[in-house]
N, C-alpha and C positions, 0 to 999 in steps of 0.2 A: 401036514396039518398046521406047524406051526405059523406057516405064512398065510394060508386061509383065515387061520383064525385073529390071526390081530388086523389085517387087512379088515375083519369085521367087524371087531372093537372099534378102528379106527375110524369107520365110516358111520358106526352107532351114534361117536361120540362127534362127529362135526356134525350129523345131523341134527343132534341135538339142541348143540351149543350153536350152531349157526342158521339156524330153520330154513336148510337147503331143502327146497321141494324136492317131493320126487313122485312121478307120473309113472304112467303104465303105457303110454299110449304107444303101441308096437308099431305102427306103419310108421312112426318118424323118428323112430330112436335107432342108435349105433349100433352093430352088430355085439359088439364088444362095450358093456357099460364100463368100463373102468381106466380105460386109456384114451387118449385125443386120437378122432379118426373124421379126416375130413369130409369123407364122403357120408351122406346122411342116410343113404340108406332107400330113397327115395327119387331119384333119379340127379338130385343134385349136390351137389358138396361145397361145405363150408372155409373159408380162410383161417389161419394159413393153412400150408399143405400139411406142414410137420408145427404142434406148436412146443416149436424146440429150438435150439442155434442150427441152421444147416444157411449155411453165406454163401454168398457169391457164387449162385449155383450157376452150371451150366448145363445144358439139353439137348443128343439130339435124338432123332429117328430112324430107325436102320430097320426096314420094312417095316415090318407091325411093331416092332418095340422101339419102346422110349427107354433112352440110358440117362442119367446124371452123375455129376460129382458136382464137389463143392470144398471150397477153403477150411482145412482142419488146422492151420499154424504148426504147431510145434507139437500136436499131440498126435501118440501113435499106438494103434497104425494108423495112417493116414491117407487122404484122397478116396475117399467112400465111393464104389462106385453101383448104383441103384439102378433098378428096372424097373420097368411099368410097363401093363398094355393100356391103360387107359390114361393115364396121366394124371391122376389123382390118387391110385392104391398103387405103393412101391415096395420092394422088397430089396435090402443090403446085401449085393451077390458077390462083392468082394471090395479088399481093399487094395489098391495097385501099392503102396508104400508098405511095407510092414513094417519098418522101424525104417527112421531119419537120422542116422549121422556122419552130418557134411562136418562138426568143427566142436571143439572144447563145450559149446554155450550150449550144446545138446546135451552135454552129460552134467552139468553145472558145474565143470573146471574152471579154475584162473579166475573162481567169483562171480564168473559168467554166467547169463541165461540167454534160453532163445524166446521167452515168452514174447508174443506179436511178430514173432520168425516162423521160419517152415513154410508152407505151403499158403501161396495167396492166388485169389483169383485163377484156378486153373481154368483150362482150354479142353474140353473134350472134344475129338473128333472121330471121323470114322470113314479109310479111306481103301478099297480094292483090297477089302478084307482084313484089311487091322485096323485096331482101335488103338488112339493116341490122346495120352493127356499131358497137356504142356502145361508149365506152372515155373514160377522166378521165385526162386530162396533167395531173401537179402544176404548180399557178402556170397553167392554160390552160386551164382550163372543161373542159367535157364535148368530145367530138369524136362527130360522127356522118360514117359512111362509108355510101351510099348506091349499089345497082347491081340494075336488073333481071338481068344475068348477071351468075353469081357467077364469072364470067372475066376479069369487069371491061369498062369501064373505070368506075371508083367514083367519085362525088362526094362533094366531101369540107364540111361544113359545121362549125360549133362552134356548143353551145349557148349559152344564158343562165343556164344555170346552169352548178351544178359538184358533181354526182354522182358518188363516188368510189367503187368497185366495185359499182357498176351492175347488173340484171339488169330488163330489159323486158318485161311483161306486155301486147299486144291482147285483149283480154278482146272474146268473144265479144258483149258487149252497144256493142260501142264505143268502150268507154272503154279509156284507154292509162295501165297504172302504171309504176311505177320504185321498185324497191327498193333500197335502199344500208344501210350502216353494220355496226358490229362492236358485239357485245353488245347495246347499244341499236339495235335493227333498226327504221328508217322506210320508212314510204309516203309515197310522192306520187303524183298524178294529171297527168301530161303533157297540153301541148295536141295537136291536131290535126295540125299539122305539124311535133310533136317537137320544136320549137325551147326551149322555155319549159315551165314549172310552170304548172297551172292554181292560180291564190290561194285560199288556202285549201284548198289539200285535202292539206297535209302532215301527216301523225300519227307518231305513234309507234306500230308495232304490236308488239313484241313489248319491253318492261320490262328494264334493263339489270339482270343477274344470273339472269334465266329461262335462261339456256344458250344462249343464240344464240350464233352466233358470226362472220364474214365473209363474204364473195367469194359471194354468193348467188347463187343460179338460181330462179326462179320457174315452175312451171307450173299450169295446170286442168286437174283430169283427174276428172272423171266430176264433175262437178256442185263438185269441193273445190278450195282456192285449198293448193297445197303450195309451199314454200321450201325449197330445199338450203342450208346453208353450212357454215363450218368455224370449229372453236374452234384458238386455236395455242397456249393457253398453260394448262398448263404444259406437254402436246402435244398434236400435233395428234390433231382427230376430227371427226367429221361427223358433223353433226344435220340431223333435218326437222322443219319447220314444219309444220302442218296447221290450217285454218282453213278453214268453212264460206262466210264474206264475205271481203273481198278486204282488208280494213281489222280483220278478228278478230272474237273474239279465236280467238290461236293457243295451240294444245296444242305439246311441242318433244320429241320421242327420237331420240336416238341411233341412228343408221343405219349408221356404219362405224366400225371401233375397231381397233386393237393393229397393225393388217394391216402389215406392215413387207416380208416377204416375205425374214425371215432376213436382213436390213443393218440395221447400227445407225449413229446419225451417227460422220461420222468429223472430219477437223480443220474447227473453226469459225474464224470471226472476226468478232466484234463492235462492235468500237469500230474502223472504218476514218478518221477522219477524222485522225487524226494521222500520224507519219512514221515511217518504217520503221526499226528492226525494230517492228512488229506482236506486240501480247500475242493469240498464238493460241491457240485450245482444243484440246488433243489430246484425241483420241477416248474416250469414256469407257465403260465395258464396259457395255453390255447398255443402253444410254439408246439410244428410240426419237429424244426431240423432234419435230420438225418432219417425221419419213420415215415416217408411218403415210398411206394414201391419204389424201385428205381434199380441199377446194375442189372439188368437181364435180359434176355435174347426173345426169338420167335421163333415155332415151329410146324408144321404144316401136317395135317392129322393125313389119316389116309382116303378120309371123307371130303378133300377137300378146305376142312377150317382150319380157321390160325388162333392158334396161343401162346399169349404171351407170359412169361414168368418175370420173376422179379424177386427182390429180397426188401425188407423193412427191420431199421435196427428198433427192435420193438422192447425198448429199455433192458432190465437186466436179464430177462431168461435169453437176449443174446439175440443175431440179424435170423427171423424167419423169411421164408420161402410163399410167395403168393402166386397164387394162379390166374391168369387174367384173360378172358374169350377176347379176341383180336379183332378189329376192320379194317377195312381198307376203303379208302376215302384220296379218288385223283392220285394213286400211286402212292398213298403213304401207308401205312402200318399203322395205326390209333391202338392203345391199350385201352378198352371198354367199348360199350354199346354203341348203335346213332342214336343220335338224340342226346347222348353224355359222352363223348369222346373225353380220352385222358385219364378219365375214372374207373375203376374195374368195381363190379359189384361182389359183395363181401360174397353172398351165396348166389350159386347157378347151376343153369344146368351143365351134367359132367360132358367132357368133350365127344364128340362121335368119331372115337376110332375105329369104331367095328367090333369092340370089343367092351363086354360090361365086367369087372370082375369082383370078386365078393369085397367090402369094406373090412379094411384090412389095417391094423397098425404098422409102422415103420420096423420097430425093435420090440423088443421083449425086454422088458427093464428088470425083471426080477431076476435073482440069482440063487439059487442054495449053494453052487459052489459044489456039485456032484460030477460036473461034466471034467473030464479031462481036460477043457478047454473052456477060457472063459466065454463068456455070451457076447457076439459081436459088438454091442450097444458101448462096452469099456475100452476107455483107451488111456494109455499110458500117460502122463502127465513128461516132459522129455523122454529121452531115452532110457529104459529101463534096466539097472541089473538084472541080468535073469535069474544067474543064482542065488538069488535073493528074496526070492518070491518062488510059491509053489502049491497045486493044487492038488498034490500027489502026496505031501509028504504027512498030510493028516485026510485021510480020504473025510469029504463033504467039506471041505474049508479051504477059506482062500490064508495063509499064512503069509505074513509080509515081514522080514526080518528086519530091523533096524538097524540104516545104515546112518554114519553123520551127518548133522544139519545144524544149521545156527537157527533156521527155522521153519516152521510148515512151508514157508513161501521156493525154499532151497532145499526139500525134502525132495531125496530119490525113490521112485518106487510108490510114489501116490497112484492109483487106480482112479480114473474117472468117468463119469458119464453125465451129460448134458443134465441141466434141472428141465423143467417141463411144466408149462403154464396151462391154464389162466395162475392153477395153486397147484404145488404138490407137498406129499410126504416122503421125505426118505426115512429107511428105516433099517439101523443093522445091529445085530447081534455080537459080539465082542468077547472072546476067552483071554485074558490077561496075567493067568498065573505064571507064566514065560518072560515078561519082559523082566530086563534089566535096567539098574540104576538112569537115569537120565534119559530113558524111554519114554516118546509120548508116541499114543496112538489112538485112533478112533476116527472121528465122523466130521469131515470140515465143509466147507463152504470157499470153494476156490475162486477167487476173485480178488480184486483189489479194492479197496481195501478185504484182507479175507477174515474169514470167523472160523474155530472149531469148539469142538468138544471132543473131549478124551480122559484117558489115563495118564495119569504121568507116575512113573516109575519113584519113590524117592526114599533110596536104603531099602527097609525093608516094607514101606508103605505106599497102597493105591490112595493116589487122589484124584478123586473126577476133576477134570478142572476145565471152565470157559476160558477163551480168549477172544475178543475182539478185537481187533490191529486198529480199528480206526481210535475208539477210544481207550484204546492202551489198557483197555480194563483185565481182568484174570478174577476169575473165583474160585474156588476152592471148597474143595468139599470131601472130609476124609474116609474112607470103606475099608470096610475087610472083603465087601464081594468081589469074587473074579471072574464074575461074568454079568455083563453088563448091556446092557441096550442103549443104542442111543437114537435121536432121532432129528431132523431138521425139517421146518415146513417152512415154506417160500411160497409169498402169495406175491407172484409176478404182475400183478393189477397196481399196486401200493410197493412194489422195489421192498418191499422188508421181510425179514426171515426172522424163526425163532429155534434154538436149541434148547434140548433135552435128554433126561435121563433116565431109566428104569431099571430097578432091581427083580421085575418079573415079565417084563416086557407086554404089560396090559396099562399101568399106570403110571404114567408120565410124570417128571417136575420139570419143569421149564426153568431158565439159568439165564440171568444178563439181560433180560426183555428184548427188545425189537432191534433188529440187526437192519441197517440201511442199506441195500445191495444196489450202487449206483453200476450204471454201464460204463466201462471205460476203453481206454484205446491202448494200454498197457500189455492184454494179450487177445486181444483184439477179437473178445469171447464172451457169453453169456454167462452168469455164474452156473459151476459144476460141483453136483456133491462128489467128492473124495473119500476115499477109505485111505488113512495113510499109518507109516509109524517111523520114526524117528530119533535118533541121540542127540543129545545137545551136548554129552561132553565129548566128543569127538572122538567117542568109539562105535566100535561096530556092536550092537546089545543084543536084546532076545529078542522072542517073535512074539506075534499077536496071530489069534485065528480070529475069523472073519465066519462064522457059520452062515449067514446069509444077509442078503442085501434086499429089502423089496422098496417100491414107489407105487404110491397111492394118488388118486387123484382124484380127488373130493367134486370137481366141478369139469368132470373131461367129455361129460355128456350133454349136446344142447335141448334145452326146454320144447319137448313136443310142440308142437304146433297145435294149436287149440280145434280141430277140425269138427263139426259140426255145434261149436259150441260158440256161448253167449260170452263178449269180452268187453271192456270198456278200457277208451285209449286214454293217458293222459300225460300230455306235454314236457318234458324234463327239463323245459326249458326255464317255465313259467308255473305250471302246474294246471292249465288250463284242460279240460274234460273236451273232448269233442262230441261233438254232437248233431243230429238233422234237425236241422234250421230251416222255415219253409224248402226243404230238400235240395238247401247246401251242406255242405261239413263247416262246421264253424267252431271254433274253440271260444268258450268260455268259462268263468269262472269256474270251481268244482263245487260253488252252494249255491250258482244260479237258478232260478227257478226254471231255466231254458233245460236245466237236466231233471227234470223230471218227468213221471212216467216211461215210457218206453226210450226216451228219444237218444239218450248216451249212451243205447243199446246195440251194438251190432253182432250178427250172427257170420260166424267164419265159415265161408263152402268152401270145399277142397276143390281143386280143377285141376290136379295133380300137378308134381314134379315139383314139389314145393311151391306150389302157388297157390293163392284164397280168390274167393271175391267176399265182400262185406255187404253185410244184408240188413238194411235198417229195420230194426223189431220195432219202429213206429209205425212205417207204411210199407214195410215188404219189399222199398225198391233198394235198387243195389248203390253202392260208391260206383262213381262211374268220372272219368276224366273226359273233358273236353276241350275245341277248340284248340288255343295255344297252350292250356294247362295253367292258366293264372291265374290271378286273382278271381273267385269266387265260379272256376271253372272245373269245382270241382263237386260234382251234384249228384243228387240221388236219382236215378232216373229207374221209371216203371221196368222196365225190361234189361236182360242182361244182354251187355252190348258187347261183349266178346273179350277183347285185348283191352279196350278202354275201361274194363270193368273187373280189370283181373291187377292183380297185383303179386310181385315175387316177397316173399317172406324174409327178412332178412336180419335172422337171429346177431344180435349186439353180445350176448353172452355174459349182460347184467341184467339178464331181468327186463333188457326193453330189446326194441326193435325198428327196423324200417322197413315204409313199403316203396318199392319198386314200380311205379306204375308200366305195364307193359304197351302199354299209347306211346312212352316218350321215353321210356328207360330210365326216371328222374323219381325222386322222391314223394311222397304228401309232405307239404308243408302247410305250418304253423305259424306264421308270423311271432315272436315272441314279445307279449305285452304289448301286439298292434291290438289286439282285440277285433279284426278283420274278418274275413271269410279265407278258408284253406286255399290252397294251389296245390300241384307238383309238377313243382319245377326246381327242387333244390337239388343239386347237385349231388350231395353227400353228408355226411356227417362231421360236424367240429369235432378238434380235440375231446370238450370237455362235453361233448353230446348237447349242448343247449344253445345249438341254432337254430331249431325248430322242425328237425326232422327228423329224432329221435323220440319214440313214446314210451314210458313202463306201460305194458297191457294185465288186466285180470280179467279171471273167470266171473263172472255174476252168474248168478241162479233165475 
């Protein structure tokens, strides 16, 4: 009851304080209102897949099902490996690593860390009944995990060599390659039992400056050798490879480009090895860098289609995973529609496997800490003591004893799990009458620069106390309670987070104001809440219990789709109203007298599968696309004309939206401050949403 009930408080009170709508409308909402679930319920599903950190995923197909894994660094367990039948709703069926330690920086000996180590860019395959995931430890060779069930249990091996983002080809005649590198893309030929380089058969296959660019995937498909990868600089994009031999030579184009999905980066940080405060980047208007898809492969349904996936470093909640419908155009692969090749649409319809299955979340974020075993979703922050942690030793609680540290950042035995966008709440419970002198323990924010809140042990006194690393700040605040709540909310929209505290676990005080959660490349991660506890005088102290852990997510649900109702668009570029205009769409002013009466009225028909058509309440005709889709070819016409009259819905997830025209797979556009007549023909959405193809819509009566 206890996690029900503040979970309700919690959602009273943002609805309050933030006048988050909330709708009824059952045919377009998630099965699940309170977690991100991509699939809408409706035959189509929204971006990302997970909106969580899951990087450098890889994908493949082994009859009906879909497997993944994906880059987890240094945290453990690690190498997630996921299922699907449809490629949209996955479930975590194991993890091939359960703990990683290759060297001292795992355990944070010698001073050492391995944060932005471990596990990069792995290789899933799947060959004559085993499944193989290959992956490069910096300083530790190559790692091969080996498992006829992909349930595990994996064997785990290390090469002789040291192949750094990896991508393995069984070729049909035999032979086994391996592709690596950045700009200058090599081959080599593996032996037999994967251990080793056959001598002699490294090349070069593709010339440093031809456009290559990393994190490759390799496949054969119909008699041609293709390669995926990404270029990141100056930003990211995605190219293919295509080549007739396995060795070349390769032809190289462009396959995905600009797709950002309306986010532009927000605070960076570059140069992590020094000491805080931190020279960070604030956000700069309308710079994609690194948030266009890009690093990811293709795969071919059983129907026939192709999809493409991809990752986007989508600032601090860390690189998500996008799903992308595929064409093919003269032999190449394109990520998105014809008519907009390179672009993938934020929502569509889900892929046709053969298989539909219920809308479904990735993990289970809550914990009380009753299970004998923690909830997949945690993972160790390096290598863990074990006898140091226990779920057994106070049955319902996770107890973490405190081992030395000079600070959160070099604390053993932090528990973690991914934050999770657009905004979440972490929320955990705290018994602190155990700890000893020089004990801090509680609720942090793992990142660089990082934040927490906790208890600090001092003599015979609890002090809650904030820390901020970036601005060196600490607050304090003295108690006699020993049991405490704590809380952290992270609105991954704005990169800021804020901490809190409660003495009943209903009323919150907030500590320190607005925490900046930049993205960095230090551990090469999204920010994670942590449960941690730790000594500073360099003993081993008491324990803390952890009664339970939950995440709240105030905005994990997309805004129904308005279906048979009255809505009015209006521009976020410029703030222009659209309107039928002798039965054009036209944007103007929003006190024109052009809006008045019926005319900045449209009514929304369903046509299913997320898609509308728009019904002018002035003359009953429909939005209808023509022509080439330009300038002032976008008209109201008496009759509904099918695909040129329909349009895909394409929830933005503030409040606005795009439409999709299914004529040309492009946007309605707005000119911004031309004061013209509409088109759709814009490709996609700006960073900062105000290139004229984003609208906020309402209901009117």
């Amino acid at each position: 009851m206890k996690i029900i009930k503040l979970r309700f408080l919690i959602t009273v009170i943002i609805f309050f304080s933030t006048s988050v709508a909330v709708f009824s409308n059952d045919e377009n909402k998630n099965s699940s209102s309170d977690t991100w679930i991509s699939d809408n319920g409706n035959g189509t599903f929204t971006n990302p897949l997970f909106y969580e950190e899951f990087s450098d995923p890889d994908l493949i197909r082994v009859g009906d099902d879909y497997y993944m894994t994906g880059t987890t660094m240094h945290t453990m367990p690690g190498l997630p490996v996921l299922h699907s039948r449809d490629l949209v709703n996955w479930e975590l069926i194991s993890y091939a690593a359960d703990r990683i330690n290759l060297g001292p920086e795992f355990m944070f000996e010698n001073g050492r860390d391995a944060y932005g180590q471990g596990f990069w860019a792995p290789c899933l395959r799947y060959h004559e009944g085993t499944f193989y995931i290959f992956s490069n430890v910096n300083g530790h060779g190559t790692q091969i995990y080996s498992s006829t069930d992909p349930h595990g249990p994996w064997e785990h091996k290390t090469m002789n060599a040291r192949l750094h983002d990896l991508t393995v080809l069984f070729d049909d005649d035999g032979k086994i390659y391996a592709v690596w590198g950045y700009d200058e893309v090599r081959m080599v030929q593996l032996t037999d039992d994967l251990m080793d380089v056959v001598p002699n058969t490294e090349k070069v296959i593709v010339e440093a400056g031809s456009g290559a660019g990393e994190g490759s995937h390799i496949y054969k498909i119909d008699g041609r050798y293709y390669i995926t990868n990404t270029n990141y600089d100056p930003l990211c994009y995605q190219v293919c490879l295509r080549a007739d031999n396995p060795y070349g030579p390769y032809e190289v184009n462009v396959m995905s480009a600009e797709e950002n999905f309306g986010v532009g980066t927000g605070w960076r940080l570059f140069d992590t090895r020094g000491e805080a405060p931190f020279n960070m980047i604030p956000p700069v208007e309308n710079y994609v860098g690194c948030i266009p898809m890009h690093q990811g492969g293709i795969v071919e349904t059983q129907s026939g289609e192709w999809w493409g996936w991809s990752m986007l470093d989508y600032n601090s909640v860390g690189r998500v995973t996008g799903l992308s419908p595929v064409s093919w155009v003269e032999g190449w692969p394109y990520f998105g529609l014809h008519g907009n090749l390179t672009r993938s649409p934020r929502t569509w319809i889900k892929p046709n496997t053969g298989h539909s299955s219920e809308p479904k979340a990735l993990f289970e974020r809550d914990d009380d800490f009753n299970s004998s075993k923690l909830k997949p979703i945690w993972q160790w922050n390096h290598f863990p003591e074990e006898s140091k942690w226990s779920l057994s030793e106070r049955k319902g609680y996770l107890r973490l004893h405190a081992l030395p540290a000079k600070s959160f950042w070099e604390a053993r035995n932090s528990l973690t799990q991914r934050g999770i966008g657009p905004e979440s709440f972490a929320i955990t419970k705290l018994e602190v009458e155990n700890l000893k002198p020089g004990d801090i323990a509680g609720l942090a924010l793992l990142n660089l620069p990082f934040a927490w809140i906790g208890v600090v042990q001092n003599d015979n006194k609890h002090i809650i106390q904030f820390h901020n690393q970036q601005e060196q700040k600490f607050i304090d605040i003295e108690t006699t309670e020993e049991t405490i709540w704590f809380r952290a909310h992270c609105n991954f929209d704005t990169d800021t987070a804020r901490l809190a505290y409660s003495f009943d676990g209903e009323n919150f005080t907030e500590v320190g104001g607005d925490i900046v959660m930049p993205y960095q490349l230090r551990t090469f991660q999204g920010v994670r809440y942590a449960l941690f506890n730790f000594n500073t005088q360099g003993n081993e102290g008491g324990y803390a219990d952890f009664d339970y852990f939950e995440v709240i997510e105030p905005r994990s649900s997309r805004r129904p789709i308005p279906y048979n109702k009255t809505i009015r668009l209006q521009s976020i570029a410029d703030g222009t109203v659209l309107v039928n205009w002798r039965n054009h769409v036209r944007p103007v002013d929003a006190n024109s007298h052009f809006t008045s009466g019926d005319n900045a009225y449209f009514k929304v028909l369903d046509r299913g599968n997320g898609r509308i058509a728009l019904q002018s309440m002035a003359t009953g005709g429909f939005v209808t696309v023509k022509g080439q889709a330009g300038l002032a070819e976008v008209r109201i016409e008496d009759e509904d004309m099918g695909n040129a009259s329909t349009f895909q819905w394409q929830d933005m997830l503030k409040d606005d939206l795009m439409l999709m025209s299914l004529y040309n797979h492009r946007y309605l556009f707005a000119d911004p401050y031309a004061r013209s007549l509409c088109s759709a023909d814009a490709r996609g959405a700006r960073p900062d949403r105000k290139g004229g193809a984003c609208f906020k819509w309402e209901i009117v009566e």
